[in-house]
C-alpha positions in Angstrom: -9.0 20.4 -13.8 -10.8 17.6 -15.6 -10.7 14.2 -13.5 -8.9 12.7 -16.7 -6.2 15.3 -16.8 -6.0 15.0 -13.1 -5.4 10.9 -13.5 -2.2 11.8 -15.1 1.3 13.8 -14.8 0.3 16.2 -17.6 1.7 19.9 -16.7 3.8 18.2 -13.7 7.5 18.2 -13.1 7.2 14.6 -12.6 7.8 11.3 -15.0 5.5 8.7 -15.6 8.4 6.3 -15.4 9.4 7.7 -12.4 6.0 7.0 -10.8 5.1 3.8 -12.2 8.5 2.4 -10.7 7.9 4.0 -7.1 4.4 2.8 -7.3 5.7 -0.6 -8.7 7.4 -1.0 -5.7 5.2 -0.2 -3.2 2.8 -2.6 -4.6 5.3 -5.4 -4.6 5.8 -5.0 -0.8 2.9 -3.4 0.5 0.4 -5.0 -2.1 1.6 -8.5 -2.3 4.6 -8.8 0.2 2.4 -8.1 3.1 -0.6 -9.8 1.7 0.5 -12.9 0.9 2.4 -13.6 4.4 -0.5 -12.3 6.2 -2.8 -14.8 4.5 -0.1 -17.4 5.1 -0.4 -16.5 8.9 -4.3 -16.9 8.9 -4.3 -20.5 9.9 -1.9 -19.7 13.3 -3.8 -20.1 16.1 -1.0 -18.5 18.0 -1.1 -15.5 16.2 -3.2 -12.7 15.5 -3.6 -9.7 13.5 -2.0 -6.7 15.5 -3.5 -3.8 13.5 -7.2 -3.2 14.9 -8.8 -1.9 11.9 -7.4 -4.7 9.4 -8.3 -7.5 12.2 -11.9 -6.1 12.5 -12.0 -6.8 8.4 -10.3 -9.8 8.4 -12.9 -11.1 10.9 -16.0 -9.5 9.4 -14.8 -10.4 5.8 -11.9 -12.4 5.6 -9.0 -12.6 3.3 -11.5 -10.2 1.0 -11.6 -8.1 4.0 -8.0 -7.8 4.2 -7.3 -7.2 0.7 -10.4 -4.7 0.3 -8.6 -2.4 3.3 -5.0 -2.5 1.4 -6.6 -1.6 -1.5 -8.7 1.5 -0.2 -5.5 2.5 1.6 -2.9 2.0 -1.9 -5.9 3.8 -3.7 -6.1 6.8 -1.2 -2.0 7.3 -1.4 -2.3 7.2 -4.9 -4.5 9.8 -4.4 -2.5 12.0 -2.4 0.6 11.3 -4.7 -1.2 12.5 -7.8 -2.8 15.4 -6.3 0.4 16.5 -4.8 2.3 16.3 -8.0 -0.3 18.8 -9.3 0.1 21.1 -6.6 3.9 20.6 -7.1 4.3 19.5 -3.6 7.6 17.2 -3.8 7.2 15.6 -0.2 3.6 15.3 -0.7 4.3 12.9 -4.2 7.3 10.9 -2.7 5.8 9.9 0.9 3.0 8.2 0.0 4.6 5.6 -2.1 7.6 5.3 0.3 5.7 5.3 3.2 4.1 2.1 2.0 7.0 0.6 0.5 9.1 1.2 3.7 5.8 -0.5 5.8 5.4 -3.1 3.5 8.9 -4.2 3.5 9.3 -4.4 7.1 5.5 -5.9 7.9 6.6 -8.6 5.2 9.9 -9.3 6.8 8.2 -9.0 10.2 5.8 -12.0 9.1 8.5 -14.4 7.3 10.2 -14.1 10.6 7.1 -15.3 12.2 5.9 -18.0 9.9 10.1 -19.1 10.0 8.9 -19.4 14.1 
């Protein structure tokens, strides 16, 4: 399969619509939900990041840090979710973007409640 063909839903079962709105809101949770309050939270000196591998970027590159390890991740499920929709593995195209919708709506609503005190 050509990487263009493989960038797309071609000869899948699956809309584009479909995807760009379960993608859509992944990103506005995961992407920017969880993003933005974390950045909001950097200046607590109470606090501190509770995921290892996003506190070891945060502290080697900062907020580029942060946002450079929630893009690799968003890119990889992508990933998975396109290649899956090839295969015409149903769980395989749904989870990914769940999975981080689902994360990023309760790490954002975790973070309001702690920036709320």
């Amino acid at each position: 399969m050509s990487t263009s063909r493989w960038l797309t839903l071609d000869g899948t079962r699956f809309s584009e619509t479909e995807f760009t709105r379960l993608w859509l809101l992944a990103a506005v949770t995961y992407g920017v939900g969880d993003v933005v309050t974390t950045i909001a939270l950097f200046g607590s000196p109470r606090l501190q990041e509770a995921n290892v591998v996003l506190l070891t970027a945060i502290q080697a590159f900062g907020q580029v840090g942060l946002v450079g390890a929630k893009l690799t991740v968003f890119g990889l499920c992508i990933a998975v979710s396109l290649w899956s929709a090839h295969a015409g593995d149903r769980f395989g195209y749904y989870f990914p973007p769940t999975a981080l919708a689902v994360t990023g709506a309760f790490t954002t609503t975790f973070n309001l409640r702690l920036l709320i005190g």
